[in-house]
C-alpha positions as CSV (number, residue, x, y, z in Angstrom):
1,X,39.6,1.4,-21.6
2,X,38.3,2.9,-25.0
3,X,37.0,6.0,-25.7
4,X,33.6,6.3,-27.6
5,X,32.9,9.6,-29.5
6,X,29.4,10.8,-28.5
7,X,28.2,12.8,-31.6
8,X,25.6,15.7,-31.0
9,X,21.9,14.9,-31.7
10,X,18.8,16.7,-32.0
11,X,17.8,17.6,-28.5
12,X,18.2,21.1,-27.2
13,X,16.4,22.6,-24.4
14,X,14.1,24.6,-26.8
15,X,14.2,27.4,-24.4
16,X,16.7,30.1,-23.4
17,X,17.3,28.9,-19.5
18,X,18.8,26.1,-18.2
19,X,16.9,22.6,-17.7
20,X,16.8,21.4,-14.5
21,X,15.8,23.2,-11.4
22,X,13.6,25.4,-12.9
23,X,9.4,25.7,-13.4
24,X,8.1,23.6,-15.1
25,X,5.6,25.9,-16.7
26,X,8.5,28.1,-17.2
27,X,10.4,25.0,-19.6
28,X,7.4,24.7,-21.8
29,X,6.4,25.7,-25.3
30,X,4.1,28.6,-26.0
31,X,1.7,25.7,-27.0
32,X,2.1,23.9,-23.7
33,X,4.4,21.1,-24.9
34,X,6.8,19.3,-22.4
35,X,10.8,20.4,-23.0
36,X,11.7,18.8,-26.1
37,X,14.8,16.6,-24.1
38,X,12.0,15.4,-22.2
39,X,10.2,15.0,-24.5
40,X,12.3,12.5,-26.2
41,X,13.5,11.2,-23.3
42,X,10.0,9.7,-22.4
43,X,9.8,8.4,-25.9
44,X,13.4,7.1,-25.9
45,X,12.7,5.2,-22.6
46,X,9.2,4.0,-23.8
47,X,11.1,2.2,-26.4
48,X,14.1,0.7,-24.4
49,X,12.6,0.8,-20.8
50,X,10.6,-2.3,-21.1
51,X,13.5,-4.1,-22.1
52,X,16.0,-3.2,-20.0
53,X,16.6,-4.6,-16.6
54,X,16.6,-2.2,-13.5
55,X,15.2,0.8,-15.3
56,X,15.0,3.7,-13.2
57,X,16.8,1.2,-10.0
58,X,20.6,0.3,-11.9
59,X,22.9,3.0,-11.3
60,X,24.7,4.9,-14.3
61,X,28.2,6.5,-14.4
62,X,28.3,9.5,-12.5
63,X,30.3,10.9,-14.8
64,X,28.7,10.2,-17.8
65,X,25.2,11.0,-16.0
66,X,27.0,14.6,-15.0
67,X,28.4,15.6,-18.5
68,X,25.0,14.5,-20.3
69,X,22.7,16.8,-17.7
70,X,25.6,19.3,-18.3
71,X,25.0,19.0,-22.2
72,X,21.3,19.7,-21.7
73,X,21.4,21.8,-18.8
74,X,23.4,24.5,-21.5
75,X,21.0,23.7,-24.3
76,X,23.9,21.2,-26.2
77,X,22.3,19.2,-29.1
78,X,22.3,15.6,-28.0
79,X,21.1,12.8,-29.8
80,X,19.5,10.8,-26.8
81,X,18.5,8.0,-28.6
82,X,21.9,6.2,-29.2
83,X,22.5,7.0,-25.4
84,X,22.3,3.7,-22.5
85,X,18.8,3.6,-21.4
86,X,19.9,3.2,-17.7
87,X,21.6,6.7,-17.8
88,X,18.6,8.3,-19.6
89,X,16.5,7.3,-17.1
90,X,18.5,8.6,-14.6
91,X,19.0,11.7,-16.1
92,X,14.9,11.7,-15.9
93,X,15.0,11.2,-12.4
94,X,17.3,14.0,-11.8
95,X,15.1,16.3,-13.8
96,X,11.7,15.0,-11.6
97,X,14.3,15.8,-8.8
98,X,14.9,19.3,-9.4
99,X,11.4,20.6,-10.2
100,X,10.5,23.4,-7.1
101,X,8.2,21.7,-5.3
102,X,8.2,18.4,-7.2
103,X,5.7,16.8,-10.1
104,X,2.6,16.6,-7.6
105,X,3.3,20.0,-6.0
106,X,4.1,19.7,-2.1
107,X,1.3,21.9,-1.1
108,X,-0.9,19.3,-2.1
109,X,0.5,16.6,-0.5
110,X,-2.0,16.5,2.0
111,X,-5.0,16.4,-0.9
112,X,-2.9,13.0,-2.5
113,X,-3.1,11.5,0.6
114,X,-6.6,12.4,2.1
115,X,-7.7,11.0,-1.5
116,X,-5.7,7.9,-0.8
117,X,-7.7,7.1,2.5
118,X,-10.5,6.4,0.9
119,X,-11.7,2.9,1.1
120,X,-13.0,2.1,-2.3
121,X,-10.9,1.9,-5.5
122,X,-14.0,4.5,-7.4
123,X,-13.7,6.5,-4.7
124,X,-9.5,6.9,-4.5
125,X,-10.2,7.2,-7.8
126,X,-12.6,10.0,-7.5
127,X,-10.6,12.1,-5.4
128,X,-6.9,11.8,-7.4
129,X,-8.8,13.1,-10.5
130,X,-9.8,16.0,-8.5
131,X,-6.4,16.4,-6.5
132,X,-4.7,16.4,-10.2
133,X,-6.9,19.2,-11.4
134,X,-5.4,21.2,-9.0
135,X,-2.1,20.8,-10.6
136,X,-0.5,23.2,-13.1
137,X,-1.3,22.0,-16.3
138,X,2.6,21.3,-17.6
139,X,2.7,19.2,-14.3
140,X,-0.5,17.5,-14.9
141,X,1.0,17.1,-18.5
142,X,3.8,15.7,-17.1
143,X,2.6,13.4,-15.4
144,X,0.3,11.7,-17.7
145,X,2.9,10.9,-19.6
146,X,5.3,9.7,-17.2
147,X,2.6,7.7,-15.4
148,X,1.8,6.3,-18.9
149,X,5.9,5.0,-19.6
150,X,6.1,3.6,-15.8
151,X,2.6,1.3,-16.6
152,X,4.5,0.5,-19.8
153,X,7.3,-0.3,-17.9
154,X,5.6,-2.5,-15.2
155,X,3.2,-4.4,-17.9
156,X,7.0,-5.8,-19.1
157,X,8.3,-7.2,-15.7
158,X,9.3,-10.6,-17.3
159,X,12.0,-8.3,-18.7
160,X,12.4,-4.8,-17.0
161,X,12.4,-6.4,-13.8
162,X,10.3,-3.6,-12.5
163,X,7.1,-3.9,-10.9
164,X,4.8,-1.4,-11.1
165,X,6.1,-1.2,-7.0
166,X,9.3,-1.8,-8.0
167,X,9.4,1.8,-10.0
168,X,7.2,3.8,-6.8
169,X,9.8,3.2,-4.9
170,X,12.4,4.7,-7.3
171,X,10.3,7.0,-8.3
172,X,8.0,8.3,-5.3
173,X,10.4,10.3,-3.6
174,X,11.1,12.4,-6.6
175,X,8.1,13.3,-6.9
176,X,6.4,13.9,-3.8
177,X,7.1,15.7,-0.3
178,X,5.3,17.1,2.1
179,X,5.8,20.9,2.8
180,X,7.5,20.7,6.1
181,X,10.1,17.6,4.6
182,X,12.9,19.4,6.4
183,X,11.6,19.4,9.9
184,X,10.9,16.0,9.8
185,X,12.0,13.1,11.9
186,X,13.6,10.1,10.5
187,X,10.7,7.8,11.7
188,X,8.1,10.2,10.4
189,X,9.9,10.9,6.5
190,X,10.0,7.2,6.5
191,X,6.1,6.7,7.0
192,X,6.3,9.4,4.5
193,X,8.1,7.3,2.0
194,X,6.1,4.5,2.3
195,X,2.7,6.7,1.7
196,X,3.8,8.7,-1.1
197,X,5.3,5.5,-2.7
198,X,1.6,3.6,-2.4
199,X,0.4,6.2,-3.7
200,X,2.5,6.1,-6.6
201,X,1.8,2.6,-7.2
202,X,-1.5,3.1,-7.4
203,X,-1.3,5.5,-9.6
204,X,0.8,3.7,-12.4
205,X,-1.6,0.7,-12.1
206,X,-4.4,2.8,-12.2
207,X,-3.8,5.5,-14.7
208,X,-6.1,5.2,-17.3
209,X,-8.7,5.1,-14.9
210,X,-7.8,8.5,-13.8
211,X,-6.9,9.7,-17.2
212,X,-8.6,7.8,-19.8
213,X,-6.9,8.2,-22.9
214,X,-5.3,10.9,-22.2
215,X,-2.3,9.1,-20.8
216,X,-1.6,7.3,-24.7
217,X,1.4,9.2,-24.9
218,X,0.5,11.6,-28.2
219,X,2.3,14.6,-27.1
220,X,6.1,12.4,-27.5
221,X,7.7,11.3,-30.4
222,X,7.4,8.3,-31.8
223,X,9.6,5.5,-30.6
224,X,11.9,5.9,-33.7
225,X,11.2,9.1,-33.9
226,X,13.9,12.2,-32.8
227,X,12.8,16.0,-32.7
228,X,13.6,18.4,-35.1
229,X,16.9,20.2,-34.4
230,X,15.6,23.1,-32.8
231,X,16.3,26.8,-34.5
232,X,19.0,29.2,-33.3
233,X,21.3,25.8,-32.5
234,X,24.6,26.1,-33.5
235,X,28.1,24.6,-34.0
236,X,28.5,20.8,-32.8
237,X,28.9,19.5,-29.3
238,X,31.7,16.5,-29.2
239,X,31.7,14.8,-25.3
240,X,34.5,12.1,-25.2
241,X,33.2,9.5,-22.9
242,X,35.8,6.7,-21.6
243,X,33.6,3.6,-21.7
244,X,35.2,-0.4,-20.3
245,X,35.8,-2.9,-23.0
């Protein structure tokens, strides 16, 4: 074993609470931007994701997954671009994971799914515009964007080895339940599964017909492109990772 020195980067959480488990709303800027880790982590992954085989399926190292969420959950400075993309996009995951009441919202589970027994492609896509209206807007922000990185993802196959079905079923349950998920049989949360991760699907493959261009991407960094360090951030952050030869 080695041990590789991970330095401390530019991503704080730009607010004074912890990261994950809370609001989204509650996370963002006064002008409505996403959490700058998330921020970059969207942009980091839109850069590597396409390229990297198993994104969002490949396990990282639990420990290294744990002290990085740790790092951002306390608002460390991380640089999260020289980081593996397999653990950043866990890290994602976890974050989708711990939103109360998920991305889509819960509640509106029904709505997604009522829009989803449509029979005509217009018409699903009719009806997911007006279920995602209904969103908060840092969700719906959210959203966009991540729907925007999965297509990415998907177009890139060949290399990613993700499908655009491939990442609903890594992704769906993160980000959609219904209400009653706990009094659920094991029969009926499967079904469940298996709507909410069509509907996800159809969703990546079909999001600039429900967003237009909205779904571009603007409100992320560039590729090659890290945040500023954010004010008030100080002293240095050192995490000593063991990492195989």
């Amino acid at each position: 074993m080695r041990c590789r020195l991970w330095a401390p980067g530019q991503a704080g959480s730009g607010c004074g609470r912890a990261l994950f488990g809370q609001p989204l709303a509650a996370l963002c800027g006064e002008d409505g931007s996403l959490p700058r880790p998330i921020q970059e982590l969207l942009a980091v992954l839109r850069r590597e994701g396409p390229s990297t085989e198993g994104i969002f399926r490949r396990a990282a190292g639990g420990t290294e997954l744990r002290e990085l969420r740790e790092a951002l959950d306390r608002g460390a400075r991380v640089d999260l671009g020289s980081q593996p993309a397999l653990l950043l996009a866990a890290v994602l995951k976890d974050f989708l994971r711990s939103i109360p009441d998920k991305l889509l919202v819960n509640n509106l589970y029904e709505d997604w799914m009522q829009a989803m027994e449509r029979t005509g492609k217009e018409e699903k896509l009719s009806e997911l515009k007006a279920v995602a209206k209904k969103l908060p807007a840092a969700n719906l922000l959210l959203l966009k964007r991540l729907l925007s990185l999965l297509q990415h993802i998907g177009h890139s196959a060949a290399t990613s080895r993700m499908t655009t079905s491939n990442l609903a079923i890594c992704l769906g349950p993160n980000l959609l339940s219904p209400p009653n998920e706990d009094l659920l049989p094991l029969q009926a949360m499967l079904e469940v599964t298996e709507k909410v991760n069509t509907l996800v699907e159809f969703m990546i493959e079909y999001c600039s017909d429900i967003f237009g261009e909205e779904v571009a991407g603007r409100s992320c960094p560039s590729a090659g492109e890290s945040p500023a360090p954010m004010d008030g951030a100080t002293g240095a952050v050192f995490l000593l990772l063991a990492e195989p030869l």
